[in-house]
N, C-alpha and C positions, 0 to 999 in steps of 0.2 A: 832613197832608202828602201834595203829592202825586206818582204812582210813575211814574218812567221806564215804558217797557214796551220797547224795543228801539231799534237803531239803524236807519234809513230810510231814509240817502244821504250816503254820504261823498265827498268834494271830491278830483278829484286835479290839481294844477297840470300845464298844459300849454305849451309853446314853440311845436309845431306839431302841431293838432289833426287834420288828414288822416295827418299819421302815426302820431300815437297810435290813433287809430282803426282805423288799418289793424293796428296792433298785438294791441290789447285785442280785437277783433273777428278779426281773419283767424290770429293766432299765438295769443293764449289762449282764443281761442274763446267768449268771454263773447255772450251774444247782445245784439245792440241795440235800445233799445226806442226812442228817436227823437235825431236830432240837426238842430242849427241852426247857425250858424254862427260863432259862439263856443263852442258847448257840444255835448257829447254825453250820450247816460243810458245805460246798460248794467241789464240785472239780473242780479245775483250771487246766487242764488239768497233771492228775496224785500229784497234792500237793494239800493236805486239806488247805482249806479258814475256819478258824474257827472267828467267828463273837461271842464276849463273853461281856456278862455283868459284870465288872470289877468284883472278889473276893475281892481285896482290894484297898485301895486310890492307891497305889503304881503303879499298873496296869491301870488305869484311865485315861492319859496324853494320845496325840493322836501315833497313831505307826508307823513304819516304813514305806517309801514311798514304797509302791508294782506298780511294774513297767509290765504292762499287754502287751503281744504281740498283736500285731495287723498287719493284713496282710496289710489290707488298714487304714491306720490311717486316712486318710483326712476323708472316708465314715461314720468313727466310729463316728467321731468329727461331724460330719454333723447327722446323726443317734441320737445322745447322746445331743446333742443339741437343735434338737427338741422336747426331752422327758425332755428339764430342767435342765440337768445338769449343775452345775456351775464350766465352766474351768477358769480357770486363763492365758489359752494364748491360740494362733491356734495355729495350726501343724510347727511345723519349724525345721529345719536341727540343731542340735547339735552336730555333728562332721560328721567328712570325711574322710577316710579310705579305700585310694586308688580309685575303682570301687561302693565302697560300701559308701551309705549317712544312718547317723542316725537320725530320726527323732522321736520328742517328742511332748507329747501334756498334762498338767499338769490338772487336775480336782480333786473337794472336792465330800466328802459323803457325804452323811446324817444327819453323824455324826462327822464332823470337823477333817478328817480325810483327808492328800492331798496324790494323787497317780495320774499316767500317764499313758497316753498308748504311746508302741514305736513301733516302725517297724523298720526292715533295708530294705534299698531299692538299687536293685544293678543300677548306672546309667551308 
């Protein structure tokens, strides 16, 4: 049998790709590694962020929730909130495991698209 070994590039649907890009690039700060004109790439530390103008209806619908590490979440939140982001909650504990708190914080794109940032924090 043979073994996955990680994830390489996840897809995110876009409406309007100069604004997503101005988004993921100038507001979360992801660096870019090349864009054409349906498509953008980002690296997320070693996994392609690819930002794509739908090929067909089918691909269109918003994508999966991408869950962003964040060392300091409360700073991100406070950072990302200044520049406009629209979150959906503050920073709050989601679970508790042992030493270790989970913390989440839920925000949209651009493009109607909802994703978080997390941290584990050891207390």
């Amino acid at each position: 049998m043979t073994k996955i070994n990680g994830i390489g590039q996840v897809a995110v649907p876009v409406k309007d790709l100069n604004r997503a890009l101005s988004f993921y690039q100038d507001v979360l700060g992801l660096p870019l590694l090349f864009a054409t004109d349906t498509m953008a790439f980002f690296d997320c530390d070693g996994v392609r962020l690819l930002l794509s103008l739908p090929e067909k209806e089918q691909f269109s619908t918003a994508s999966s929730v991408l869950y962003f590490n964040a060392t300091d979440i409360h700073a991100h939140y406070e950072t990302l909130k200044a520049k406009d982001v629209s979150f959906l909650d503050e920073p709050h504990v989601v679970a508790k495991m042992g030493s270790t708190e989970t913390w989440m914080v839920f925000f949209n794109d651009t493009e109607g698209n909802t994703h978080a940032f997390m941290s584990e924090v050891t207390v």
